[in-house]
MIVEXFI-895069 format. One record per residue: residue in three letters; y, x, z of N, C-alpha, C, O in turn. Coordinates in pm, whole numbers, plus 50000, padded with zeros to 5 digits. Example, Ala and Ser with C-alpha at 12.3 -4.5 7.8 and 13.67 -1.06 7.14 Angstrom:
ALA494315131950780495505123050780496705132050780496685142450846
SER497755128550708498945136750714500035129050787501145134150804
! end
This chain:
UNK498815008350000500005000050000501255008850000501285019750057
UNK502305003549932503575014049908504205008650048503914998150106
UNK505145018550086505975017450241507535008250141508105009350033
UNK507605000750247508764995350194510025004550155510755002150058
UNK510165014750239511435020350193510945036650226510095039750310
UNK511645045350144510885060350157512485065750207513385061950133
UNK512855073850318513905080350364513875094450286512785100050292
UNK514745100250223514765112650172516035120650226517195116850207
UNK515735130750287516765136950416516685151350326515625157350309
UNK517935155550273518175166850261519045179750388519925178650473
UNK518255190150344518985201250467519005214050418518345217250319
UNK519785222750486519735233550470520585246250585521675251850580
UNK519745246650655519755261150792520425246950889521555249750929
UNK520125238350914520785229551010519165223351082518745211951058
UNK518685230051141516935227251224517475215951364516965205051393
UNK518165220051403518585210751530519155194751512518775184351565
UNK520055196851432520965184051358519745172551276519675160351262
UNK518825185451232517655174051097516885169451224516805157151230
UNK516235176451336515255165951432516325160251484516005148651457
UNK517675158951555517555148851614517645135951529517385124751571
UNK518125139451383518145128751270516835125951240516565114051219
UNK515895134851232513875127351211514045116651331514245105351286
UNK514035117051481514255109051574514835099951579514455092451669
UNK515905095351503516835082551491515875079351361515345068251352
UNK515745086351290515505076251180513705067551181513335056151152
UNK513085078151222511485075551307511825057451403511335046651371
UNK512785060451520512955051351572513665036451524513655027251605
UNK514185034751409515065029151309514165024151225514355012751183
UNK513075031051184512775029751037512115017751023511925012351133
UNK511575009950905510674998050871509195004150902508835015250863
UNK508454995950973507094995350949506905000250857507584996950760
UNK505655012950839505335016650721506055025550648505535034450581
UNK507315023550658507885035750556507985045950578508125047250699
UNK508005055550525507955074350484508985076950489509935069750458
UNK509005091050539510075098850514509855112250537509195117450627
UNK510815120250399510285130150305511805139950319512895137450267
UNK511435151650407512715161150421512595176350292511875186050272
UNK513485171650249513655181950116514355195650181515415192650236
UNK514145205550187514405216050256515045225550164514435227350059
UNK516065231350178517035235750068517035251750086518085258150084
UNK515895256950101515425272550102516225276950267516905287050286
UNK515975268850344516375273250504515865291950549514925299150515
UNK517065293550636515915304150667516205302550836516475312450905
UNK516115290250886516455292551019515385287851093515525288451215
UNK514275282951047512905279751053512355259151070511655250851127
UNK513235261750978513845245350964512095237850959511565231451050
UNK511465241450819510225238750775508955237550860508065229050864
UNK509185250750934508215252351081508255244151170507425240351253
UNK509615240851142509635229951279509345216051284508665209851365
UNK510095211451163509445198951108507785193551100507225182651112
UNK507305208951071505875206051078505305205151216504305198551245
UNK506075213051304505325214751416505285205451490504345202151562
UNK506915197351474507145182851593507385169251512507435157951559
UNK507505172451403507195159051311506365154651216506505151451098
UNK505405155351296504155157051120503815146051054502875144050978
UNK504725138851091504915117651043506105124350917506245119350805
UNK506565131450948507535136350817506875148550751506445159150796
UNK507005141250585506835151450475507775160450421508895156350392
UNK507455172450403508425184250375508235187850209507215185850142
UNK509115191850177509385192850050510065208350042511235209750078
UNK509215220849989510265232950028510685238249905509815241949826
UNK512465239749861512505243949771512695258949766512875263049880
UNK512725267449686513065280649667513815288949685513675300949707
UNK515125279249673516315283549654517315269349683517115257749647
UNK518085273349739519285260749768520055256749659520825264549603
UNK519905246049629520015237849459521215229149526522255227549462
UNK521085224849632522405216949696521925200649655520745197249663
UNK522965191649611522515184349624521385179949512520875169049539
UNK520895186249394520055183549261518255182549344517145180149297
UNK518775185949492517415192749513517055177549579515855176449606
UNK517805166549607517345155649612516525146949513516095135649536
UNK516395153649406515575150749353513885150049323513165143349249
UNK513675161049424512365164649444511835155449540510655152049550
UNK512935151249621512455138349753512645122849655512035113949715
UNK513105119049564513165108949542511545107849419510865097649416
UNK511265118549342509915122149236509195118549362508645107649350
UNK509015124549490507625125749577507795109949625506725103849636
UNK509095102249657508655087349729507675079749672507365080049553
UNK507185072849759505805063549720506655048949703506185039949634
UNK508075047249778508725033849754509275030149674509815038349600
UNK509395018749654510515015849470511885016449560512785014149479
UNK512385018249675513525017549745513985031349793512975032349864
UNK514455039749811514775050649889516275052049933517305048849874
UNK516065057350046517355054650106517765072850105516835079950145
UNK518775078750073519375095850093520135090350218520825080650249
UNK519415106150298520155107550406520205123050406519395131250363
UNK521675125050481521655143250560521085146850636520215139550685
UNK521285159650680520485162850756521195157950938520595159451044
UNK522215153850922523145144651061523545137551030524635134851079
UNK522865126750898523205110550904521605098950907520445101350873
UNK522155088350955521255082550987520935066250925520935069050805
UNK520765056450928520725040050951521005036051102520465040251204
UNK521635030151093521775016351205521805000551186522164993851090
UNK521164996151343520804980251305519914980551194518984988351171
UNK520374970351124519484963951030519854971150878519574965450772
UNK520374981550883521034993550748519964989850661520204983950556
UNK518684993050699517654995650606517084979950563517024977050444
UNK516674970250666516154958150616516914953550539516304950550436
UNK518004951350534519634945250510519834950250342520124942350253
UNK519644963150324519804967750187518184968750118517974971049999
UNK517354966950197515654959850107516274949250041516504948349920
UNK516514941350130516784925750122517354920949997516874913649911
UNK518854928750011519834930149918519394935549778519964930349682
UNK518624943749758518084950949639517414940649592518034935849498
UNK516264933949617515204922949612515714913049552515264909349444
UNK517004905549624517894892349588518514898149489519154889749425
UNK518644910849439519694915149319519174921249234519804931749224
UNK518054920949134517754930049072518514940148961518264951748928
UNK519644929748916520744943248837521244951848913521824961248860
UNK521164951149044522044960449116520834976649123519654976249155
UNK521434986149092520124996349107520725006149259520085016049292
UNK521775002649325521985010549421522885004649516523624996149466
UNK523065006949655523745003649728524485012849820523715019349891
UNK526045015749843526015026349972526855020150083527765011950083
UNK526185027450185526515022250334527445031350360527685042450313
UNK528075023250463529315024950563528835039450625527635041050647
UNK529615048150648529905063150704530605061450864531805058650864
UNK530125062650960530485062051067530645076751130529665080351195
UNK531945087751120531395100151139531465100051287531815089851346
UNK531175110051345530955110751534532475106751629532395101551741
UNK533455109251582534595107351626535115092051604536175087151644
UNK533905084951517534655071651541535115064451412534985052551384
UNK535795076151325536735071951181535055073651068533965079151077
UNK535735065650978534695062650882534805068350726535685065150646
UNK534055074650709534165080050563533635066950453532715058950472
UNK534645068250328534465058750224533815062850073534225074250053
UNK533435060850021533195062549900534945057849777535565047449754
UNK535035068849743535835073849667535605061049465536305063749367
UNK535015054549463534765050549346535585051149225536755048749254
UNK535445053049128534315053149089533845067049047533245069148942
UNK534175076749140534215091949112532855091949220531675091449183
UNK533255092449338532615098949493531935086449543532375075249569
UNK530795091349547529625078049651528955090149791528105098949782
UNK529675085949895528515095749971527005097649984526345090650061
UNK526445107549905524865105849896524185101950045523215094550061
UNK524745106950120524195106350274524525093450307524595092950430
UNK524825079950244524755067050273523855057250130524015045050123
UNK523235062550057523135056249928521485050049972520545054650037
UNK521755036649890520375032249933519415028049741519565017849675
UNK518985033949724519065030549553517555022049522516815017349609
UNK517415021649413516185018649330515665032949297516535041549283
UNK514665035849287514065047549298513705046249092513905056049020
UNK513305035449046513075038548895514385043248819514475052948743
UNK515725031148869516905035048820517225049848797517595055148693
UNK517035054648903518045068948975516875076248879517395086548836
UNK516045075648849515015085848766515395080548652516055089248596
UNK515335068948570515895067348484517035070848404517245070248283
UNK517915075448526519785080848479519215096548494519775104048413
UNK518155103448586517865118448542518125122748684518125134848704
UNK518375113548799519025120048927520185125248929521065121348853
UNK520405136949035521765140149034521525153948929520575160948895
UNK522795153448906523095168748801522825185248860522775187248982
UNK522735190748810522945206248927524075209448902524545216948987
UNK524955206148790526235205848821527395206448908528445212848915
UNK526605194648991527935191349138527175194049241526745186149326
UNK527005208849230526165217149368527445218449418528395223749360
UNK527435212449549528875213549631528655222749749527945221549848
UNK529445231849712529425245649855530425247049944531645247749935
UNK529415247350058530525245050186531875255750180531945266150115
UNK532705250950248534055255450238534125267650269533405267850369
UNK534505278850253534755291950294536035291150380537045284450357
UNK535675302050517536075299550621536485312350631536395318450737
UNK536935317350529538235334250537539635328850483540605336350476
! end
């Protein structure tokens, strides 16, 4: 039987931030559904660990840090026609996940949905349209998003330099 919804959590050298996010989302998740952490060539022993204290989560290890293109390897491996992208410190709340099944189901032209950004301080990040969708809230159709080719390697976005 397919899991209703497959979670695909990208990371990279952030081991502390991704379990306590396996833990919210474990505790959150639908009956049945998977979730598949795409690992973005860590070297902080991200992979080890996942295996060691989450073995309900599937790892995905890439080679080299592709950034965000490498979500693509987690959305090829889901077993669900639904997948939800998450970071490696974002999560679902309430009913996030039933709520956008639901919604996908009652809508079949729609091939994607993104959720509300709640960052820790309170203020909320938006999606920028029709440029910027935050991947770390997107809840899609899993044939669609393979159908359009996934994301590009193009818009490998690198963290800010701090000189």
């Amino acid at each position: 039987m397919k899991p209703p919804i497959s979670y695909v959590i990208l990371t990279h050298n952030r081991r502390e931030n991704l379990l306590r996010t396996l833990e919210r989302v474990r505790a959150d998740s639908s009956a049945g559904s998977e979730t598949i952490v795409v690992d973005n060539a860590s070297s902080d022993g991200t992979a080890g660990a996942v295996a060691r204290l989450c073995p309900w989560a599937r790892i995905i290890r890439r080679p080299v840090n592709e950034g965000s293109v490498a979500r693509n390897a987690g959305v090829a491996a889901a077993g669900a026609a639904v997948v939800m992208l998450l970071d490696d410190d974002s999560y679902p709340t309430g009913e996030t996940s039933a709520r956008a099944i639901s919604f996908l189901r009652a809508n079949p032209k729609v091939a994607c949905v993104g959720g509300r950004v709640t960052l820790p301080d309170g203020s909320e990040d938006a999606a920028a349209l029709p440029v910027i969708l935050p991947a770390c809230a997107m809840v899609l159709r899993r044939d669609a998003f393979q159908q359009v080719g996934g994301f590009s390697a193009e818009f490998f976005v690198r963290p800010k330099s701090t000189t």
